[in-house]
PDB file of the backbone (N, CA, C, O) and the ligand in Angstrom, with CONECT records:
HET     ZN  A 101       1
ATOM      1  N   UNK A   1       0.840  -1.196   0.000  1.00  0.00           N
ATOM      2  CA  UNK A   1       0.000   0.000   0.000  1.00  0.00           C
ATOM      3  C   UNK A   1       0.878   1.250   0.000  1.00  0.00           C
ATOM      4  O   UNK A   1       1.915   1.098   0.646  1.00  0.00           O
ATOM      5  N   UNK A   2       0.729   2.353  -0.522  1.00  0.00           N
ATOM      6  CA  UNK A   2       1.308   3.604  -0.135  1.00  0.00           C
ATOM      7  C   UNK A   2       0.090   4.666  -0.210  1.00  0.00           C
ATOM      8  O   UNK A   2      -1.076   4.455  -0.546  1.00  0.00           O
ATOM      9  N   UNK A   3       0.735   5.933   0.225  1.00  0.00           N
ATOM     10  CA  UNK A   3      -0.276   6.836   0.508  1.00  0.00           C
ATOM     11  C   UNK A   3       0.198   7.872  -0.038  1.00  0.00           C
ATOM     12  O   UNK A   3       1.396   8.142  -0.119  1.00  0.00           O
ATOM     13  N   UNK A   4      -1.061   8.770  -0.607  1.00  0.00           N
ATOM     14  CA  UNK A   4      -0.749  10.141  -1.395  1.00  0.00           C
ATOM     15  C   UNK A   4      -1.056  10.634  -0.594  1.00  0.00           C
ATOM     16  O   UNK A   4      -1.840  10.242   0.270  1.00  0.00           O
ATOM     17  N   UNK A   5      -0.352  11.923  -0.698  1.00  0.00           N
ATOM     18  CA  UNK A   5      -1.490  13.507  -0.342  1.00  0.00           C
ATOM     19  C   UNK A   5      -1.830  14.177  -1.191  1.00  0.00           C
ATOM     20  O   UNK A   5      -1.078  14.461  -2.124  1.00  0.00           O
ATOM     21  N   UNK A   6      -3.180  14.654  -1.084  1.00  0.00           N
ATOM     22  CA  UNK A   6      -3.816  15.251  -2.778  1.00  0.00           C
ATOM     23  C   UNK A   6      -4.656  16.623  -2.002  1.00  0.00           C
ATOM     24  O   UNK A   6      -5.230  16.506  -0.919  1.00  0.00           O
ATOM     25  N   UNK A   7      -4.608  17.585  -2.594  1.00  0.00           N
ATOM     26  CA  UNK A   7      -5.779  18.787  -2.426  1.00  0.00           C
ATOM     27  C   UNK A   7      -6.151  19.350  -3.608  1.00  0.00           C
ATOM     28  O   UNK A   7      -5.265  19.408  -4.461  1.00  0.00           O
ATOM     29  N   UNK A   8      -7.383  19.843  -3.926  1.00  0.00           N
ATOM     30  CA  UNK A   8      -8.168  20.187  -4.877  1.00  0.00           C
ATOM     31  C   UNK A   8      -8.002  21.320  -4.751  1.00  0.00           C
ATOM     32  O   UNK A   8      -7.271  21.867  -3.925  1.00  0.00           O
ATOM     33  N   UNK A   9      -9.146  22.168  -6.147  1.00  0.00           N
ATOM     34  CA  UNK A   9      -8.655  23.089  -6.959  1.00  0.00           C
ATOM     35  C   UNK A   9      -9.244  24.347  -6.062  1.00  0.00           C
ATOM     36  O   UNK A   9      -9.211  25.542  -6.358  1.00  0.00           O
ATOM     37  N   UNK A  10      -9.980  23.517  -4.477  1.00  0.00           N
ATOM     38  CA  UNK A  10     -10.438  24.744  -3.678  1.00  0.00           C
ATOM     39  C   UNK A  10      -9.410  24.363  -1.986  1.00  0.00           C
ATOM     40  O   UNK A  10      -9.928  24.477  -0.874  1.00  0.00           O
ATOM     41  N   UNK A  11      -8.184  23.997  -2.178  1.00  0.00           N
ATOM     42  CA  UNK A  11      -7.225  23.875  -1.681  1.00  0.00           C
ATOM     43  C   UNK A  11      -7.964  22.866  -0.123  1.00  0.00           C
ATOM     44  O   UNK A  11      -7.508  22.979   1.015  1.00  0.00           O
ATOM     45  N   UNK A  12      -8.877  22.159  -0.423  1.00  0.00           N
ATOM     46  CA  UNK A  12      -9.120  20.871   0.537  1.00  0.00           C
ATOM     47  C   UNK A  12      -7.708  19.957   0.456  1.00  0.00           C
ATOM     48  O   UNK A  12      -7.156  19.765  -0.628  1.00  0.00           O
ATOM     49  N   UNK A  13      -7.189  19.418   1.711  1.00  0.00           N
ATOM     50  CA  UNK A  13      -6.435  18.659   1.608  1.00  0.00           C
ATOM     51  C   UNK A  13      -6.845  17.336   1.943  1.00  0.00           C
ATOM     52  O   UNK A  13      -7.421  17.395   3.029  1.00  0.00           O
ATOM     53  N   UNK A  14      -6.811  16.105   1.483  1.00  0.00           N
ATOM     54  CA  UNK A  14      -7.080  15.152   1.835  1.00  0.00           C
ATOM     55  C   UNK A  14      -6.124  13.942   1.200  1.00  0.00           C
ATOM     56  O   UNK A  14      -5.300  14.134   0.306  1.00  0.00           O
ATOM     57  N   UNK A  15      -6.366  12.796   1.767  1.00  0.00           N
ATOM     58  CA  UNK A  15      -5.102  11.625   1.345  1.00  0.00           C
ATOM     59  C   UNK A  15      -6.133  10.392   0.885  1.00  0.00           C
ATOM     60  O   UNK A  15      -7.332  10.194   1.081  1.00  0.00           O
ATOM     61  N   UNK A  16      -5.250   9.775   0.288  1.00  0.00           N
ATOM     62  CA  UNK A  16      -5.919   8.049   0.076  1.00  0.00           C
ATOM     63  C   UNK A  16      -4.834   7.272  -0.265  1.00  0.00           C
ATOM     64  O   UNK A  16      -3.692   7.557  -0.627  1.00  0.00           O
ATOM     65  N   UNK A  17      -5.582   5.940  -0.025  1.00  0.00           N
ATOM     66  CA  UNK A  17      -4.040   4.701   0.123  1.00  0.00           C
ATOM     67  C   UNK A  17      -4.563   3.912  -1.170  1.00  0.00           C
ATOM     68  O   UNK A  17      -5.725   3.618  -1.451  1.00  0.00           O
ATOM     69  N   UNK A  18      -3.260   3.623  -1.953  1.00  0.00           N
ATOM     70  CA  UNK A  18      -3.552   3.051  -3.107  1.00  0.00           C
ATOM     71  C   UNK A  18      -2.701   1.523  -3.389  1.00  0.00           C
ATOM     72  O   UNK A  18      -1.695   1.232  -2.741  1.00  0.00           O
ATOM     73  N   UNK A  19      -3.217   0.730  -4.331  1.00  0.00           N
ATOM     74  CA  UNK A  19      -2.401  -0.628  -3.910  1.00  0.00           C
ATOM     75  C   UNK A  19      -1.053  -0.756  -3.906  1.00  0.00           C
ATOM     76  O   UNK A  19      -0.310  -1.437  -3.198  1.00  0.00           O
ATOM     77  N   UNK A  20      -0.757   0.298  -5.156  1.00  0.00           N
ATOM     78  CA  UNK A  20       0.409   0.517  -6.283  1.00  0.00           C
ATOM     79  C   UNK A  20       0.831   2.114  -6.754  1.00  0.00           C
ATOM     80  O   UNK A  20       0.174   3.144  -6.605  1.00  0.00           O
ATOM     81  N   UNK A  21       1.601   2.004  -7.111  1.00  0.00           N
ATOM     82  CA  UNK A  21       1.662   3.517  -7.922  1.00  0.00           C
ATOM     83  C   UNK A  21       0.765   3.390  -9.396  1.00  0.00           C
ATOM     84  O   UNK A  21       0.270   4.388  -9.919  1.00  0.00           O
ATOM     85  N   UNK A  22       0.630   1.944 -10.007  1.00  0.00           N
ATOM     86  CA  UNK A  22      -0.355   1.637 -11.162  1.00  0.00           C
ATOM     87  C   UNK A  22      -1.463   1.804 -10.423  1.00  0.00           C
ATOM     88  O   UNK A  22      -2.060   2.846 -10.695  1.00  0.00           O
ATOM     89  N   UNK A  23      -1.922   1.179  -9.630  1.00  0.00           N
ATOM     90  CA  UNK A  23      -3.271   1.809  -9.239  1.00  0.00           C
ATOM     91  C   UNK A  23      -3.630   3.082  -8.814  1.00  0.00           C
ATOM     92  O   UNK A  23      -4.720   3.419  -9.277  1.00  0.00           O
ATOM     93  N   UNK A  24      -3.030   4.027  -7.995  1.00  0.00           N
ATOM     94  CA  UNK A  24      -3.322   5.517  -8.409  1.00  0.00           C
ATOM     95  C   UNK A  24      -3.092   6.008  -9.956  1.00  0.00           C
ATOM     96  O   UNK A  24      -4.075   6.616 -10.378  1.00  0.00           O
ATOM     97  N   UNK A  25      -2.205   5.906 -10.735  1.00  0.00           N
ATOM     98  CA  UNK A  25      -2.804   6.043 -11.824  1.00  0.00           C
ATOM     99  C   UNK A  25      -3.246   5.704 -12.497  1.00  0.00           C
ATOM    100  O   UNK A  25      -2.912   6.151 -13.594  1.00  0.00           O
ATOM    101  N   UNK A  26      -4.258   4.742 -12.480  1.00  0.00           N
ATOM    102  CA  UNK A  26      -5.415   3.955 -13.489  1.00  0.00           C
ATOM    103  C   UNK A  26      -6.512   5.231 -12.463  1.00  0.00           C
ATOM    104  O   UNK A  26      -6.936   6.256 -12.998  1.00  0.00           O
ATOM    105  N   UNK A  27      -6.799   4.885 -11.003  1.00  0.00           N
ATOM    106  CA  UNK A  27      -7.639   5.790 -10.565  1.00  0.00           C
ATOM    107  C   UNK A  27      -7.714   7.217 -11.175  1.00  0.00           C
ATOM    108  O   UNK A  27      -8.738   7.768 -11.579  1.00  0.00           O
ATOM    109  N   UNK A  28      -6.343   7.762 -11.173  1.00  0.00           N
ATOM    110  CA  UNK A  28      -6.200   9.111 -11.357  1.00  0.00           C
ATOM    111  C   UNK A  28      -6.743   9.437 -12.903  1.00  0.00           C
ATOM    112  O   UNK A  28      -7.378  10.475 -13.089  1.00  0.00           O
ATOM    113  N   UNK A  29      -6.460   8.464 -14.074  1.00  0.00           N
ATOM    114  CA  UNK A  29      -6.634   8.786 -15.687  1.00  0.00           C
ATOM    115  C   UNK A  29      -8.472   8.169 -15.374  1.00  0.00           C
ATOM    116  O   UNK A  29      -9.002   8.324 -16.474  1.00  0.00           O
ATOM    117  N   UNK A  30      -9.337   7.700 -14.587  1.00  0.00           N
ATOM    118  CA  UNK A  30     -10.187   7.115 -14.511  1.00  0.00           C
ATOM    119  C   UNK A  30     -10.893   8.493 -14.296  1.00  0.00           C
ATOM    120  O   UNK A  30     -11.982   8.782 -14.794  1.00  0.00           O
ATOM    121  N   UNK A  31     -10.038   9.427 -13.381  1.00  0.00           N
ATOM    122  CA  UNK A  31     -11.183  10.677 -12.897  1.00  0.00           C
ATOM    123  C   UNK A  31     -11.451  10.059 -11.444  1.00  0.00           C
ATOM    124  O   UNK A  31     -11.756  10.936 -10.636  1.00  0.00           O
ATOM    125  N   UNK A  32     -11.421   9.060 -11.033  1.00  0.00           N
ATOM    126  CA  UNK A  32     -11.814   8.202  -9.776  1.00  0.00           C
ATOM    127  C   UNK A  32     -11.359   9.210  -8.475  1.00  0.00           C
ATOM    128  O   UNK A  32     -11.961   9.118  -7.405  1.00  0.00           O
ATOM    129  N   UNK A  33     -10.357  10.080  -8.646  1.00  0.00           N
ATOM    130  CA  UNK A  33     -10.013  10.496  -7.698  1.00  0.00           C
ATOM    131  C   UNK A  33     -10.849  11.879  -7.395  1.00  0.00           C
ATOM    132  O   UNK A  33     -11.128  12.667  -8.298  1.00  0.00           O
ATOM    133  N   UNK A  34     -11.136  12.038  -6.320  1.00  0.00           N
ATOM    134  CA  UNK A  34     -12.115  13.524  -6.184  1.00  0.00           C
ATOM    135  C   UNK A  34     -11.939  14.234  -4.472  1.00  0.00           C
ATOM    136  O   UNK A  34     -11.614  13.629  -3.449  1.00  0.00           O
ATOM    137  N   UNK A  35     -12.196  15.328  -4.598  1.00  0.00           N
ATOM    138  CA  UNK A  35     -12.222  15.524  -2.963  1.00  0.00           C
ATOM    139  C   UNK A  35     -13.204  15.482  -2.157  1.00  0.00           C
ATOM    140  O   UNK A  35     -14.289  15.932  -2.526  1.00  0.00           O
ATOM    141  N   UNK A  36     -13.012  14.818  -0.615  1.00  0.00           N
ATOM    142  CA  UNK A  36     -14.097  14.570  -0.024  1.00  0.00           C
ATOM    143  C   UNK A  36     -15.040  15.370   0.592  1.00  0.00           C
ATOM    144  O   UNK A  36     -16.082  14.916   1.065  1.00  0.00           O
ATOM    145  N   UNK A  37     -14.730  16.542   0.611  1.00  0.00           N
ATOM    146  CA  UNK A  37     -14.940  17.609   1.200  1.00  0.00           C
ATOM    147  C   UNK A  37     -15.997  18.382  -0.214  1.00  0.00           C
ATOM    148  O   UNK A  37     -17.156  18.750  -0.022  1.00  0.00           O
ATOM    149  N   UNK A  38     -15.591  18.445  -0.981  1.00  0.00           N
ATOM    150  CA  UNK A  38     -16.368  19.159  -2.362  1.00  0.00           C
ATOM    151  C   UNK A  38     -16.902  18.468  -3.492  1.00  0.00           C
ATOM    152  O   UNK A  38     -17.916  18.624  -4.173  1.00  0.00           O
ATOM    153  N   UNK A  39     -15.453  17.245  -3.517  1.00  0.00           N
ATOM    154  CA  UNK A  39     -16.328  16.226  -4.534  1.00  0.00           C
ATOM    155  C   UNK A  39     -15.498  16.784  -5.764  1.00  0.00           C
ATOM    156  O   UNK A  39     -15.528  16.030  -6.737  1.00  0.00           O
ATOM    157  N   UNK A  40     -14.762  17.948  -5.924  1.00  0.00           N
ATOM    158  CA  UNK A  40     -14.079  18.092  -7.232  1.00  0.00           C
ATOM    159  C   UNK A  40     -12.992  17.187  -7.139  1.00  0.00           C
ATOM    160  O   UNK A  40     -12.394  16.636  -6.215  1.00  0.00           O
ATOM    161  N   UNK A  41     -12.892  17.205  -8.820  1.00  0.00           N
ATOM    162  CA  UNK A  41     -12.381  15.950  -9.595  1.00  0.00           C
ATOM    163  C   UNK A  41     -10.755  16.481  -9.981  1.00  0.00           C
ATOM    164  O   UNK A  41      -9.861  15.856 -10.552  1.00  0.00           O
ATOM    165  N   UNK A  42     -10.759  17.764  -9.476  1.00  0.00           N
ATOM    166  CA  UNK A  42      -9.515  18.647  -9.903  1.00  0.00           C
ATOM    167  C   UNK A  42      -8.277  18.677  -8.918  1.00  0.00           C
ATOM    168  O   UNK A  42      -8.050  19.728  -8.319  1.00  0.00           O
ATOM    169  N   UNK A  43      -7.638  17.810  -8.764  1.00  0.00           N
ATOM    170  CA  UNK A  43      -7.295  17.088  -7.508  1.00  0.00           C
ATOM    171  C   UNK A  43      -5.740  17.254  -7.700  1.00  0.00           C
ATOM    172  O   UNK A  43      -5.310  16.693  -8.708  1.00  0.00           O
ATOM    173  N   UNK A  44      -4.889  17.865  -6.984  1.00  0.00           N
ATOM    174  CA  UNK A  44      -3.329  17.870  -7.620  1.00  0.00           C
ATOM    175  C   UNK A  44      -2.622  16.547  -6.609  1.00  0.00           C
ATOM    176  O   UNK A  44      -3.412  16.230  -5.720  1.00  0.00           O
ATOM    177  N   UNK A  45      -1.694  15.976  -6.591  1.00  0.00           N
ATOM    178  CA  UNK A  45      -1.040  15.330  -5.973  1.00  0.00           C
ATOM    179  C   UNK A  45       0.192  15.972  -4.768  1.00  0.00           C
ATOM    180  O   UNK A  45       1.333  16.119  -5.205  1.00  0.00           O
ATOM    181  N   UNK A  46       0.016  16.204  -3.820  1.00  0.00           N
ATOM    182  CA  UNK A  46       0.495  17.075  -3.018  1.00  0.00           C
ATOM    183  C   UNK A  46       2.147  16.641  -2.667  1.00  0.00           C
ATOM    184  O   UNK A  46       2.944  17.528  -2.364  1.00  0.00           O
ATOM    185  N   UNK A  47       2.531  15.330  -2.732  1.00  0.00           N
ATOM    186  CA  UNK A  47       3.677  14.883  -2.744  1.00  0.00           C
ATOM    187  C   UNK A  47       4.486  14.228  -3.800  1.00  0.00           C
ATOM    188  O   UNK A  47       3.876  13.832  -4.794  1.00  0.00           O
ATOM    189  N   UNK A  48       5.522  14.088  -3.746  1.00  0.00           N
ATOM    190  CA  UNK A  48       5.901  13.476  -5.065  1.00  0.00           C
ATOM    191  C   UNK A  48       6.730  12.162  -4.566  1.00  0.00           C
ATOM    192  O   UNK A  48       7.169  11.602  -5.570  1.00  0.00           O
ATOM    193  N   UNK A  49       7.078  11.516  -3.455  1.00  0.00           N
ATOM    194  CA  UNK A  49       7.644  10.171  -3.075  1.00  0.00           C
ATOM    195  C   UNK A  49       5.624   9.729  -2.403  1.00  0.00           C
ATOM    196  O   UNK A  49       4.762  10.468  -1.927  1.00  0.00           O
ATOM    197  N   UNK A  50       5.628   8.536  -2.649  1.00  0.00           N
ATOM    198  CA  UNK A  50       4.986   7.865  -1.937  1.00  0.00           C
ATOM    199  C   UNK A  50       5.639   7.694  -0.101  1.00  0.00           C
ATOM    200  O   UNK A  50       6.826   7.570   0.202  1.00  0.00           O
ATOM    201  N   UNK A  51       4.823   7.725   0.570  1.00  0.00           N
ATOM    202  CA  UNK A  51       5.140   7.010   1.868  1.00  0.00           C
ATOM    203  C   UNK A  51       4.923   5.445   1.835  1.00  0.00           C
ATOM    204  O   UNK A  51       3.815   5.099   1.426  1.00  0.00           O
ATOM    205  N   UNK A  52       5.486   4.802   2.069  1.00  0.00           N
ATOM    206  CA  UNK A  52       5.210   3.331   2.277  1.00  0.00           C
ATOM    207  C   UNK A  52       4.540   2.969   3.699  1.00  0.00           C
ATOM    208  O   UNK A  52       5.083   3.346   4.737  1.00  0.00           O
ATOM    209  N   UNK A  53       3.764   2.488   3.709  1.00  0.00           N
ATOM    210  CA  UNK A  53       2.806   1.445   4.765  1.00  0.00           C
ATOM    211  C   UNK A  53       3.518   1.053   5.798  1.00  0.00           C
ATOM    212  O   UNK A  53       4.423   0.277   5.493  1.00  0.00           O
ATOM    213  N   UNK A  54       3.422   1.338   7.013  1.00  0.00           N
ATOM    214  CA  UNK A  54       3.976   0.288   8.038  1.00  0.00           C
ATOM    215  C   UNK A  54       3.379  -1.042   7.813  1.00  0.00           C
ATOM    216  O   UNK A  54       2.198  -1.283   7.562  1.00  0.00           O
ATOM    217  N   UNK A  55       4.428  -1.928   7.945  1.00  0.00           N
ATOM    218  CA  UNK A  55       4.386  -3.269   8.357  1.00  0.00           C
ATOM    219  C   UNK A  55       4.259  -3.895   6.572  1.00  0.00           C
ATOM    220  O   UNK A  55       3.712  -4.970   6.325  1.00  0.00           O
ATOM    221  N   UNK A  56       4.826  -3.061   5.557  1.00  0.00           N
ATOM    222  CA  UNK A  56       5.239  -3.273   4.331  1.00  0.00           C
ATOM    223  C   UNK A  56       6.805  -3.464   4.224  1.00  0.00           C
ATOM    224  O   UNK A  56       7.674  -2.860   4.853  1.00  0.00           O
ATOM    225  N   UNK A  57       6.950  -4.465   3.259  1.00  0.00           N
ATOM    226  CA  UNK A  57       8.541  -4.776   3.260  1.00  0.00           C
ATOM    227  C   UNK A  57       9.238  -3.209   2.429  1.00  0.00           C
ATOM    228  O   UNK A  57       9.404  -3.404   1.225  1.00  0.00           O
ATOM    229  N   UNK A  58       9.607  -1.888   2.858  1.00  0.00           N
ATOM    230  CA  UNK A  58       9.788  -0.835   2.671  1.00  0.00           C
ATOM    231  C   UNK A  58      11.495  -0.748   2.088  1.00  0.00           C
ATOM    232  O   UNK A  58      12.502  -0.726   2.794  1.00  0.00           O
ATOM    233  N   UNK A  59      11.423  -0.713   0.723  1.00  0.00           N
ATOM    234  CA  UNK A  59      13.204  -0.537   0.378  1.00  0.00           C
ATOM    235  C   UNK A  59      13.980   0.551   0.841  1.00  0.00           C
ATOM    236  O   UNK A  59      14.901   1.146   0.281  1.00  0.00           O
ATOM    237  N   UNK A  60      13.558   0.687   1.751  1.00  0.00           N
ATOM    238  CA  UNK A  60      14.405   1.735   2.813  1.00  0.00           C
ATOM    239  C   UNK A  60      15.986   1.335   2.579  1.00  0.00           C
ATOM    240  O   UNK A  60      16.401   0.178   2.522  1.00  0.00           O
ATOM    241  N   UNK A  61      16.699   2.403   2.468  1.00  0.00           N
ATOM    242  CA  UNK A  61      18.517   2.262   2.590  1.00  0.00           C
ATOM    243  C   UNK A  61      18.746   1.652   3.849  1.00  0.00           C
ATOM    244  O   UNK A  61      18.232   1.990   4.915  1.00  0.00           O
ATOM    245  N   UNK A  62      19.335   0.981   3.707  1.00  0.00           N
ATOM    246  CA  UNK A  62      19.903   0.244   5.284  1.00  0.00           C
ATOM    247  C   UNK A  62      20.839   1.486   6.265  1.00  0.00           C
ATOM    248  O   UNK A  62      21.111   1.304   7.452  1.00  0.00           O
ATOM    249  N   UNK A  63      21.165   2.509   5.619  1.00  0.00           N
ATOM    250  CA  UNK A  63      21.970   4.028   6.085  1.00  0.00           C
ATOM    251  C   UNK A  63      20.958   4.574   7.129  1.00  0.00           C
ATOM    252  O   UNK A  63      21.275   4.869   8.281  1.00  0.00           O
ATOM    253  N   UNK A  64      19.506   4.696   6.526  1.00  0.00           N
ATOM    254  CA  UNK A  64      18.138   4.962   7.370  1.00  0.00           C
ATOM    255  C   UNK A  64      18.301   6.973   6.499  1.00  0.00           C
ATOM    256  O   UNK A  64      17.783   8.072   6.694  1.00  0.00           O
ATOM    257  N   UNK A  65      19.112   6.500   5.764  1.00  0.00           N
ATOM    258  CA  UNK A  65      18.235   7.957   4.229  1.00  0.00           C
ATOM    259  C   UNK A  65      16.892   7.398   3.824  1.00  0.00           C
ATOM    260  O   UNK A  65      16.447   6.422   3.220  1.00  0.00           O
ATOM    261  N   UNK A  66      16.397   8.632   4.529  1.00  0.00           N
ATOM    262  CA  UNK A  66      14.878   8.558   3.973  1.00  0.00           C
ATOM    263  C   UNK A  66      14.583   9.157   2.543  1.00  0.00           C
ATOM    264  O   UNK A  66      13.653   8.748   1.849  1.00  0.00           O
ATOM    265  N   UNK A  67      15.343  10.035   2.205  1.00  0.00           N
ATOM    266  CA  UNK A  67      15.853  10.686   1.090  1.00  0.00           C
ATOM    267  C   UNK A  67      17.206  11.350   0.365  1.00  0.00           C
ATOM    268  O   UNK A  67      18.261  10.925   0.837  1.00  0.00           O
ATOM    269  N   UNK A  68      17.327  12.292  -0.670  1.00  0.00           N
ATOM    270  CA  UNK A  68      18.059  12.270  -1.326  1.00  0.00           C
ATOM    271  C   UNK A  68      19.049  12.283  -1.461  1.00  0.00           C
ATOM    272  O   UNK A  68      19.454  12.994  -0.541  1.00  0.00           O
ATOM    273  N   UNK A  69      20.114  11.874  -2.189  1.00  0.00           N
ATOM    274  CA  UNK A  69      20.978  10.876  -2.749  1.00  0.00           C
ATOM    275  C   UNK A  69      21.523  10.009  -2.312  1.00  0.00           C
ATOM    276  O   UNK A  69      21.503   9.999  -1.081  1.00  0.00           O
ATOM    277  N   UNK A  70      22.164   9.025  -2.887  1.00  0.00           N
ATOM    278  CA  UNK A  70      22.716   7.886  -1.844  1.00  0.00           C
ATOM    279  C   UNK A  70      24.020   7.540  -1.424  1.00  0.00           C
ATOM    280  O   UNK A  70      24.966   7.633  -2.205  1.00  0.00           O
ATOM    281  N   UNK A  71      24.180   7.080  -0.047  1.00  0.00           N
ATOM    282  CA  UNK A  71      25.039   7.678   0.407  1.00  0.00           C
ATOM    283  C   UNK A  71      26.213   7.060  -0.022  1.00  0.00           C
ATOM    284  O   UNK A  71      27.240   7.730   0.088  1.00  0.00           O
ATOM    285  N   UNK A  72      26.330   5.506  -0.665  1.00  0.00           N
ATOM    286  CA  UNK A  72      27.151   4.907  -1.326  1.00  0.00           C
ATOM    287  C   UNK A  72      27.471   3.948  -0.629  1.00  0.00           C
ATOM    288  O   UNK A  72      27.923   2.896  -1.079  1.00  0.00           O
ATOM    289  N   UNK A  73      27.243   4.235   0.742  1.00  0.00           N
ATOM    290  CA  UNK A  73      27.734   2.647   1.756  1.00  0.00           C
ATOM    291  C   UNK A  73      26.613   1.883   2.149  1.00  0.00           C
ATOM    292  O   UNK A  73      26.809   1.293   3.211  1.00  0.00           O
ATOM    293  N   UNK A  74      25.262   1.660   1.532  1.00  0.00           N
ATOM    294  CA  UNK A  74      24.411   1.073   1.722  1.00  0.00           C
ATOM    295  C   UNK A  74      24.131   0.520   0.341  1.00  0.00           C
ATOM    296  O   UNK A  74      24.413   1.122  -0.696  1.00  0.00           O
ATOM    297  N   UNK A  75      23.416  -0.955   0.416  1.00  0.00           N
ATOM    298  CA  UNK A  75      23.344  -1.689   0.014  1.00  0.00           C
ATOM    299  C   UNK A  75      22.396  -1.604  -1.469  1.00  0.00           C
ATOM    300  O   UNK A  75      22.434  -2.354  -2.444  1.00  0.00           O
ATOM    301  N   UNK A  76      21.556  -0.396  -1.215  1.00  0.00           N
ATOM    302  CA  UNK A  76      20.446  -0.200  -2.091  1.00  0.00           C
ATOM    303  C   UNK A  76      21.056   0.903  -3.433  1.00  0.00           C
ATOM    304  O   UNK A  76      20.664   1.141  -4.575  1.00  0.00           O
ATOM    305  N   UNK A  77      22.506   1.509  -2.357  1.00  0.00           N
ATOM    306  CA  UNK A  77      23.132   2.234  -3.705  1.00  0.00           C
ATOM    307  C   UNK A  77      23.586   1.409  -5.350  1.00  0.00           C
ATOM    308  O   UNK A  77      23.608   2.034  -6.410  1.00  0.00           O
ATOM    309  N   UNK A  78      23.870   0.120  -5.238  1.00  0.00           N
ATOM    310  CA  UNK A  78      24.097  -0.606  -6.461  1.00  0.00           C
ATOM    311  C   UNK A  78      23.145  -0.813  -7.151  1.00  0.00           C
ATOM    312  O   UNK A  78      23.311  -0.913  -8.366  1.00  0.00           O
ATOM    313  N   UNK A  79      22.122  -0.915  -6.694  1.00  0.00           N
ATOM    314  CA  UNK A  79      20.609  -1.046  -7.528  1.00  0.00           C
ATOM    315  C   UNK A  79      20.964  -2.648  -7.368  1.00  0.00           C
ATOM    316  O   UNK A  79      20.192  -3.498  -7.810  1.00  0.00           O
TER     317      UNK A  79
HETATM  318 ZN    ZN A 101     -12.334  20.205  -2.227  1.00  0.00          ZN2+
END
């Protein structure tokens, strides 16, 4: 599972958990996505990394970089 943050075009903020990054965007090109608060369909994506799920196997750097770049002594830097 991961989770977006999304707010609409009347700056509602709201989130939803999706299976995949393919499944938010099949939702998202579907129109499926809307705000709960207004119901518009005009919905921006408020983050640009997914958060991953607790208690999901999370490819976290073994360094514990949550983000950018890598640091080279962890395991996830070789791809
Ligand atoms: Zn709204």
């Amino acid at each position: 599972m991961i989770h977006y943050g999304f707010y609409c075009d009347r700056e509602h903020e709201f989130d939803e958990w999706f299976d995949s990054i393919a499944d938010y965007e099949r939702k998202a090109e579907a129109g499926e996505l809307a705000c709960p608060e207004c119901g518009s369909h005009e919905v921006t994506k408020a983050i640009a990394a997914p958060n991953v799920a607790r208690g999901t196997p999370a490819p976290a750097p073994a360094c514990g970089m949550a983000a950018g770049p890598a640091c080279g002594g962890c395991t996830f830097a070789e791809g």
